[in-house]
PADO-118982 format. One record per residue (C-alpha): residue in one letter; residue number from 0; x, y, z. Coordinates in pm, 1 decimal. Each point is the difference from the previous one (the first is absolute). Layout:
<sites>
type, seq, c1, c2, c3
A, NUM, X, Y, Z
...
</sites>
This chain:
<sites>
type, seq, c1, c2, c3
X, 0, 1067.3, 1194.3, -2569.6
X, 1, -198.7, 319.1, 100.5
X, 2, -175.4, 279.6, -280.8
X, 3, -145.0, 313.0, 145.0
X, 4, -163.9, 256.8, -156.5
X, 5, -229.5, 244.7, 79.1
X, 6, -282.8, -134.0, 225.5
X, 7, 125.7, -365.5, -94.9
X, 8, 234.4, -262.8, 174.0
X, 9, 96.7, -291.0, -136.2
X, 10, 202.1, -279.1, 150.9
X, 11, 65.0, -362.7, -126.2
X, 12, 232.8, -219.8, 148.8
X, 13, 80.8, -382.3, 126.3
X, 14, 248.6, -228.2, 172.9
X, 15, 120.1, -367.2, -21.8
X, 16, 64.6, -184.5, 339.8
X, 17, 117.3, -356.9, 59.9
X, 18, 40.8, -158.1, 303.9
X, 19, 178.6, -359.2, 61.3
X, 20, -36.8, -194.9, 301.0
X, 21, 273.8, -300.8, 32.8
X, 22, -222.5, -85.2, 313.5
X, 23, 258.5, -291.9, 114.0
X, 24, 118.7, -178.6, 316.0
X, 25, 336.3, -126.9, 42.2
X, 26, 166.5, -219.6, 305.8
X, 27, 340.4, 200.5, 21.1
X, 28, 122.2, -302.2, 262.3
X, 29, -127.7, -294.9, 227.9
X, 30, 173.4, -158.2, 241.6
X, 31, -191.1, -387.5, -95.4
X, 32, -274.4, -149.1, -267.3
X, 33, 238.2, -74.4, -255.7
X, 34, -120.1, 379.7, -148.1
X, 35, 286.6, 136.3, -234.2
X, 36, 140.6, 371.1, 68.8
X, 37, -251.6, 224.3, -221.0
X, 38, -285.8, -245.2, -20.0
X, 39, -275.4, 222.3, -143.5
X, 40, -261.2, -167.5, 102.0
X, 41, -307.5, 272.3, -171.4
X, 42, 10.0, 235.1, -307.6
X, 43, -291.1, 139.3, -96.7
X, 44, 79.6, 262.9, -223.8
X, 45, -292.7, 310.1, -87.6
X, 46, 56.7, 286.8, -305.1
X, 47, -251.1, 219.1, -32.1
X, 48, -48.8, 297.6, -247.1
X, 49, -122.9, 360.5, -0.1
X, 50, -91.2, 171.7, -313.4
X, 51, -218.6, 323.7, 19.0
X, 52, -53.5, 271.6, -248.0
X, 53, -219.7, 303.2, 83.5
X, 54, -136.1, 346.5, -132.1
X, 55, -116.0, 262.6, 180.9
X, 56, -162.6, 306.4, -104.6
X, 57, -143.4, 363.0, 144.2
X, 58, -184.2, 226.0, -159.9
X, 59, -133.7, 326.9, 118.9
X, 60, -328.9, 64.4, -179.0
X, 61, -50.9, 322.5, 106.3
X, 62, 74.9, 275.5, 290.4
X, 63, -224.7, -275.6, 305.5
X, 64, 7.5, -284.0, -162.5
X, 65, 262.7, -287.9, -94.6
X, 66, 8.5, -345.7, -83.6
X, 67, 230.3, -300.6, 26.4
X, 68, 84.2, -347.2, -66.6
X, 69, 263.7, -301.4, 62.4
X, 70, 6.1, -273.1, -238.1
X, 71, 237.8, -321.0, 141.1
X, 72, 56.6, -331.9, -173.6
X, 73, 209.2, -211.7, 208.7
X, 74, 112.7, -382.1, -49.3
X, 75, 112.6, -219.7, 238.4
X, 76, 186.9, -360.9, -57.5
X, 77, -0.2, -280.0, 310.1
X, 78, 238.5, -305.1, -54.9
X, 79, 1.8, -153.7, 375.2
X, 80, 212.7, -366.4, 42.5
X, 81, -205.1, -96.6, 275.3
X, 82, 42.6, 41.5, 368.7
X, 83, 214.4, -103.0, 270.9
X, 84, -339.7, -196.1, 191.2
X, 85, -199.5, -62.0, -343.2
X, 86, 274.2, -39.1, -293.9
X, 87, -279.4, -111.2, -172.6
X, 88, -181.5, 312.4, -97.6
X, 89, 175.2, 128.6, -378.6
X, 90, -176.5, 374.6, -103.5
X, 91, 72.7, 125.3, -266.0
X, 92, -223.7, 283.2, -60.2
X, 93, -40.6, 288.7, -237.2
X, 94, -230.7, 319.7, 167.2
X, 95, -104.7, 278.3, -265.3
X, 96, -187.9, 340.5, 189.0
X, 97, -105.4, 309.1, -142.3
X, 98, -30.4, 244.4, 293.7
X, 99, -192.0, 304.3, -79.0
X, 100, -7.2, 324.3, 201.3
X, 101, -203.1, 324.2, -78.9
X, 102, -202.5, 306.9, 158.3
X, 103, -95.7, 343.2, -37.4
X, 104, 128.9, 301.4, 236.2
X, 105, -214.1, 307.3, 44.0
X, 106, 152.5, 319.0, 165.0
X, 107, -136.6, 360.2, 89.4
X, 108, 216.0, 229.4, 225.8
X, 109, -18.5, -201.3, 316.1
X, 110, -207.4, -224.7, -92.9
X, 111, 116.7, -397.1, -168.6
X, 112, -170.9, -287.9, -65.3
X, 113, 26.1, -323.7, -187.1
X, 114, -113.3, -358.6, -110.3
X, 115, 238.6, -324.8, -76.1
X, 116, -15.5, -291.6, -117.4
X, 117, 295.6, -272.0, 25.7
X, 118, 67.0, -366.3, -80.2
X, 119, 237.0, -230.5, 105.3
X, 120, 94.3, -352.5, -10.1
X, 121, 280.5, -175.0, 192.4
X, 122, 115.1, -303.7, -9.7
X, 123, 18.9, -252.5, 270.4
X, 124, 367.1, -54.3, 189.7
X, 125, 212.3, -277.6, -20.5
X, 126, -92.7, -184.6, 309.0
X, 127, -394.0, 21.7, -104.6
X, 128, 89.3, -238.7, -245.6
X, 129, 94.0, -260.7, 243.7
X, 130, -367.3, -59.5, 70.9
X, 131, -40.5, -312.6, -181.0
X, 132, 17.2, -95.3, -375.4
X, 133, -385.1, -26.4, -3.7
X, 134, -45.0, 351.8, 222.5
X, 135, 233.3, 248.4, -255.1
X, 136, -65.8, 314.0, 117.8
X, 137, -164.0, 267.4, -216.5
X, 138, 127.3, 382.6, -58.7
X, 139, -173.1, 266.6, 201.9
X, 140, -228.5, 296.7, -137.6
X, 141, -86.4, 354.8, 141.4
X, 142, -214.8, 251.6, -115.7
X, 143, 42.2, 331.8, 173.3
X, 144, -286.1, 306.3, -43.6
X, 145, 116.9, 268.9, 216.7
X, 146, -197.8, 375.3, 25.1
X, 147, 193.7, 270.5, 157.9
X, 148, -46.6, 380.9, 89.9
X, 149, 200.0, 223.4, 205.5
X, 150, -18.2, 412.9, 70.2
X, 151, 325.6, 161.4, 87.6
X, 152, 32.8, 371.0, 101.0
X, 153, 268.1, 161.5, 209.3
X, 154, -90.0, -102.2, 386.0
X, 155, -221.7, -306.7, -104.9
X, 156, -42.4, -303.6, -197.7
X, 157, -164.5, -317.3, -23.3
X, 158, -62.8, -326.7, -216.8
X, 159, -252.3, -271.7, -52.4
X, 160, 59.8, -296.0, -222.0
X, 161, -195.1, -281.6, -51.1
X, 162, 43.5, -313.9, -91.1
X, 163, -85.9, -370.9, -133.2
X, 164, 280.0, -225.8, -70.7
X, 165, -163.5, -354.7, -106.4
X, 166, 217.7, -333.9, 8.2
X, 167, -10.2, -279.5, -227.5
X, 168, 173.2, -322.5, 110.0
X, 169, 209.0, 148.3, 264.3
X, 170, 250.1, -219.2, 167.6
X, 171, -31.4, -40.9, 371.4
X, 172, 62.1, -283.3, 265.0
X, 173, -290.3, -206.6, 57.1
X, 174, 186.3, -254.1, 207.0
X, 175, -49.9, -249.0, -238.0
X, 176, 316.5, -222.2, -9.8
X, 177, 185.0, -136.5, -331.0
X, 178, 135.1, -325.4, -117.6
X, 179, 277.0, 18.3, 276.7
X, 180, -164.3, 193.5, 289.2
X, 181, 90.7, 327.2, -75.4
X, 182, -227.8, 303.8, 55.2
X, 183, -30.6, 204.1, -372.6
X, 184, -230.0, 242.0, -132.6
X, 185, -289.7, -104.6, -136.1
X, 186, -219.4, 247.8, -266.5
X, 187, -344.4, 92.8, 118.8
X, 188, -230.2, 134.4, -307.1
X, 189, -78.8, 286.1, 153.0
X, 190, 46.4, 265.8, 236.8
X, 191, 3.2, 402.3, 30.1
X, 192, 71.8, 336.0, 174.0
X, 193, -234.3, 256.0, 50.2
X, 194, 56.2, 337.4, 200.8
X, 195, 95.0, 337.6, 8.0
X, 196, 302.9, 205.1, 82.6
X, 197, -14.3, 347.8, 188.4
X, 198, 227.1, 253.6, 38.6
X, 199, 104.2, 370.7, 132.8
X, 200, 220.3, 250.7, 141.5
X, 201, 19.9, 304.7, 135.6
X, 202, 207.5, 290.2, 117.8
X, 203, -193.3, 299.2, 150.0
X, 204, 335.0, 126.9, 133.9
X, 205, 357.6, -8.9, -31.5
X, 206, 92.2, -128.0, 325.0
X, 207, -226.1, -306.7, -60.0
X, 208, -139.3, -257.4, -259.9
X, 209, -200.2, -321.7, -34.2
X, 210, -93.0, -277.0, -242.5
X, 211, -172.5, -315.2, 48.8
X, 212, -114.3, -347.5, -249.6
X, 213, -307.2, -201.4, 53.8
X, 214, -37.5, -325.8, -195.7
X, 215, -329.6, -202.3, 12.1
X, 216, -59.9, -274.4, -169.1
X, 217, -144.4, -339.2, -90.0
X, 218, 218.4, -262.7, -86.4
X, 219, -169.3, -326.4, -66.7
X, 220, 59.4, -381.2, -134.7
X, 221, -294.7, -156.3, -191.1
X, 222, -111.4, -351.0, 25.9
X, 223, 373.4, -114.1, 196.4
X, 224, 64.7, -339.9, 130.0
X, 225, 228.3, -71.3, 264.8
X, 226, 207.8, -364.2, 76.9
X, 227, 96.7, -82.0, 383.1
X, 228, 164.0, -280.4, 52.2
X, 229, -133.5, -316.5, 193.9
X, 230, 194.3, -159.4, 206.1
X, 231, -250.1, -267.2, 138.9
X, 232, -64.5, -170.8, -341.2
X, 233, 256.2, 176.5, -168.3
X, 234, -19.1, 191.0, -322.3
X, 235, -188.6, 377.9, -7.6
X, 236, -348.0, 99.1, 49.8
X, 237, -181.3, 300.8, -231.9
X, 238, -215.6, 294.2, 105.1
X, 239, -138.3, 215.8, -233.8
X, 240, -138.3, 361.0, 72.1
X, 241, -175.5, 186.2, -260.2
X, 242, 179.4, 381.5, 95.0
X, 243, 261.0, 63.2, 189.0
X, 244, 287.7, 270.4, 114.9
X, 245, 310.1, -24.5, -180.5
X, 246, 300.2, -79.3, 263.1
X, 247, 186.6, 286.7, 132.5
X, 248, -216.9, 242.9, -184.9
X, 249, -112.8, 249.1, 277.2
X, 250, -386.2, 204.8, -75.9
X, 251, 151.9, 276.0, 193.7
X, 252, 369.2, 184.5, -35.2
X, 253, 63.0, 373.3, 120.6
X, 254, 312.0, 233.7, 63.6
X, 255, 45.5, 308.8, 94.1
X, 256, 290.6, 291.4, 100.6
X, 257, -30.8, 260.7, 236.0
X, 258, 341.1, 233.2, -141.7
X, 259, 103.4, 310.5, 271.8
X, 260, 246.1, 207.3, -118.5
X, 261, 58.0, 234.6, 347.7
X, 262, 330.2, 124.5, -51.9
X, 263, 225.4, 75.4, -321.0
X, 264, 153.0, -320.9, -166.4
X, 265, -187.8, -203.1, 255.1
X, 266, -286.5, -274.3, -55.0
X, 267, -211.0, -220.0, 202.8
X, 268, -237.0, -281.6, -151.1
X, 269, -265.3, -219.1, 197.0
X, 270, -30.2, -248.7, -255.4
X, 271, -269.0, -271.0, 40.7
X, 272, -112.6, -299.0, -193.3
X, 273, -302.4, -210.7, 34.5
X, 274, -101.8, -366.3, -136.1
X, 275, -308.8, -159.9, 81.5
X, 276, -35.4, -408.2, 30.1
X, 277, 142.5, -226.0, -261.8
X, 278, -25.1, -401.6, -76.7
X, 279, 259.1, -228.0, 20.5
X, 280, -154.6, -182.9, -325.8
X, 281, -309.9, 34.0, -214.9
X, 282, -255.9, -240.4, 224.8
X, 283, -69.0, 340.0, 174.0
X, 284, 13.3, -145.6, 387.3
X, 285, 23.2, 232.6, 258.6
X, 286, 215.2, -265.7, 178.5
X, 287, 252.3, 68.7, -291.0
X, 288, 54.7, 366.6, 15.4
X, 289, 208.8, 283.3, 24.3
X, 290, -133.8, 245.6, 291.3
X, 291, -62.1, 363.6, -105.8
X, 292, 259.6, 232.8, 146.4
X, 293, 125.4, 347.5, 56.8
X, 294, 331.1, 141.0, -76.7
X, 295, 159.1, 375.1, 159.7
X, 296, 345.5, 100.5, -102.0
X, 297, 181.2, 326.2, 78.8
X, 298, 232.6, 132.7, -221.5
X, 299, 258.0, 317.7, 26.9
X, 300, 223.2, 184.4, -211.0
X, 301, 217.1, 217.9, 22.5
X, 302, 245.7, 158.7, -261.5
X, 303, 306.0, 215.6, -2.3
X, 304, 85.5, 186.7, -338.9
X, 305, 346.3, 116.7, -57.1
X, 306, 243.2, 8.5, -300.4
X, 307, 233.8, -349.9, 40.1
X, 308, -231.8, -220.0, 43.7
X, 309, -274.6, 253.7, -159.2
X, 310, -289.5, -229.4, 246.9
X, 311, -1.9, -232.0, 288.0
X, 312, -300.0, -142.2, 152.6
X, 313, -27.9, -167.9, 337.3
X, 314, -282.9, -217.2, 83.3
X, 315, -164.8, -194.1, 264.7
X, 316, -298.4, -233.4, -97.5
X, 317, -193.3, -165.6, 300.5
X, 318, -183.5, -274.6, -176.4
X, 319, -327.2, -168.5, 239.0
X, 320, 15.8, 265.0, 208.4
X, 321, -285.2, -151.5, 208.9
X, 322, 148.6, -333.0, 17.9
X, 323, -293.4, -116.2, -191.3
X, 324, 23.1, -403.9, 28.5
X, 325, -106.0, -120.7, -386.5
X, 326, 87.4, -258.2, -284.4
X, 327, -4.4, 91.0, -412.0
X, 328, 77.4, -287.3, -105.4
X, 329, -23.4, -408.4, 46.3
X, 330, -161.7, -286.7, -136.7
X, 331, -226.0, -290.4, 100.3
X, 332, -10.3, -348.8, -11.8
X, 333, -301.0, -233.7, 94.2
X, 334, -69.7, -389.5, -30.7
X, 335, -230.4, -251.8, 210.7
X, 336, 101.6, -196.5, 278.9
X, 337, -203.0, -206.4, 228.5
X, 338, -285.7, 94.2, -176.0
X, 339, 81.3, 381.7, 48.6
X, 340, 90.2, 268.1, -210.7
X, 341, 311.1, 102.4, 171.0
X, 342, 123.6, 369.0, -146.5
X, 343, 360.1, 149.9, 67.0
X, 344, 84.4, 353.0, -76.7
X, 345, 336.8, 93.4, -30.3
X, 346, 14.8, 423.9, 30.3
X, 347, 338.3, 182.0, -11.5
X, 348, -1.0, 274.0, 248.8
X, 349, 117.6, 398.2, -32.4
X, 350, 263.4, 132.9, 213.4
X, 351, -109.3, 199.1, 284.2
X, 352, 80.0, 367.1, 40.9
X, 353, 329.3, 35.0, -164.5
X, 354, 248.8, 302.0, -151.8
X, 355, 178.8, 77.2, -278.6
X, 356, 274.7, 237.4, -47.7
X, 357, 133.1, 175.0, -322.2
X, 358, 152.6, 222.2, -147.7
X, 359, 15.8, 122.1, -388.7
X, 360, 274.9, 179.8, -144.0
X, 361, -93.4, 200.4, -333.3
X, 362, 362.3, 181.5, -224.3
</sites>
């Protein structure tokens, strides 16, 4: 439901969401064992639901200034009949969150600016809970302060936000094992994001434009302990480390676009993208990373206008176009053998230069 009037808008508004799981195994056929035509030998069923209701609410104070909130109450019901390697573990549990949202805009000509303030809980997935019936794992918090200001005028702009996002009990893999050997995510009490967020553009001309992003940041884990397995006397070993980088959370992330527009209906884009290093998991190792790297693509367009079809765009994308050799992604895995620490990282590799055809077809 939505009420506006005058320099006030007024929404309020919810949903209801349930989700079964049958989460079963059945033998359709086997050829020996004495096992009847569809045995089922597992059923672990999991309902889970999703009630919300929320109210939001702007208000313009006056001609610069505004105001604005979000109000959520959201309720969320586990029943989970155990799992397929630990039918063991029953949950049935009831989360209640109140997630609160609010800030204050300030505009003047080209000039805006403003401060927020969110909260939010989540809670933990359905294979968290599979960490052991004495390890249940806990919901997650987030408080989020972010200040922003940007200037806009007719060949240039630019932005600034900054920004403190602090964790409470956030779920991430530890390499601790649970009751049946399986890897799960374990809550650490705390951890948090610090950084800011830069932006601009410009176009002195109208044969060319250019924009680019800069992100830096700090992205840390506080007092984290990490499990490696043993394999000479068996069981796991623990290492704890007081502050450390949260995995895959780069301090450094940049784009930017070089746009020519030389000729009428006609566009070329150097697009390029940068990441700096990243760690396979929280212990912070600089065995266990993710190399910085740089990324150039080269995009054209070009479009023909006519009545039937009214606009059709052709366009070639060269993606890498320096056959730049680099890996976003992997993970890591690390146990001790022989009396070593022996560390594997597994990295999944980017296509070399490559191409990409298309074209669009507007009526």
């Amino acid at each position: 439901m939505q009420y506006s009037k005058h320099n006030t808008q007024f929404t309020l508004g919810g949903s209801w969401d349930r989700y079964n799981g049958k989460h079963y195994g059945n033998i359709n056929w086997a050829s020996n064992g004495g096992i009847p035509v569809n045995y089922q030998y597992y059923y672990e069923p999991a309902d889970k639901n999703d009630l919300n209701i929320y109210a939001k609410m702007q208000q313009q104070l006056s001609k610069n200034w505004s105001i604005f909130g979000d109000l959520q109450l959201r309720s969320i019901h586990y029943v989970i009949d155990g799992f397929d390697d630990n039918p063991s573990i029953l949950v049935d549990k009831q989360y209640n969150f109140f997630n609160p949202k609010a800030g204050i805009t300030y505009s003047n000509k080209d000039w805006e600016a403003f401060f927020s303030f969110a909260r939010a809980s989540h809670e933990p997935n359905r294979d968290d809970f599979e960490a052991g019936i004495n390890e249940q794992p806990k919901p997650e918090t987030l408080n989020d302060f972010e200040l922003n200001v940007q200037h806009k005028n007719g060949t240039f702009s630019w932005g600034a936000t900054a920004y403190y996002m602090l964790y409470q009990d956030q779920l991430v893999l530890t390499g601790k094992v649970n009751d049946v050997g399986t890897y799960t995510r374990t809550n650490i009490p705390k951890s948090y994001r610090v950084g800011i967020e830069l932006q601009g553009a410009i176009k002195p001309a109208t044969w060319f434009a250019a924009d680019a992003n800069l992100t830096l940041s700090e992205n840390k884990s506080l007092n984290y302990t990490e499990f490696i397995d043993d394999y000479d006397d068996g069981g796991q070993k623990s290492f704890s480390y007081k502050k450390t980088d949260i995995a895959f959370a780069p301090a450094v992330i940049g784009a930017a676009s070089l746009n020519f527009f030389p000729l009428k209906n006609f566009e070329c884009s150097l697009l390029g993208k940068y990441v700096g290093k990243e760690y396979l998991d929280n212990a912070q190792k600089e065995n266990r990373k993710l190399n910085a790297y740089y990324v150039q693509n080269l995009r054209m367009i070009y479009t023909i206008e006519s009545k039937v079809p009214k606009k059709t765009s052709i366009i070639l994308q060269v993606n890498n176009l320096f056959n730049a050799k680099y890996e976003p992604n992997g993970y890591t895995y690390s146990y001790f053998l022989g009396g070593s620490l022996v560390t594997e990282n597994f990295l999944f590799p980017m296509a070399g230069t490559n191409l990409m055809l298309a074209v669009n077809i507007a009526f």
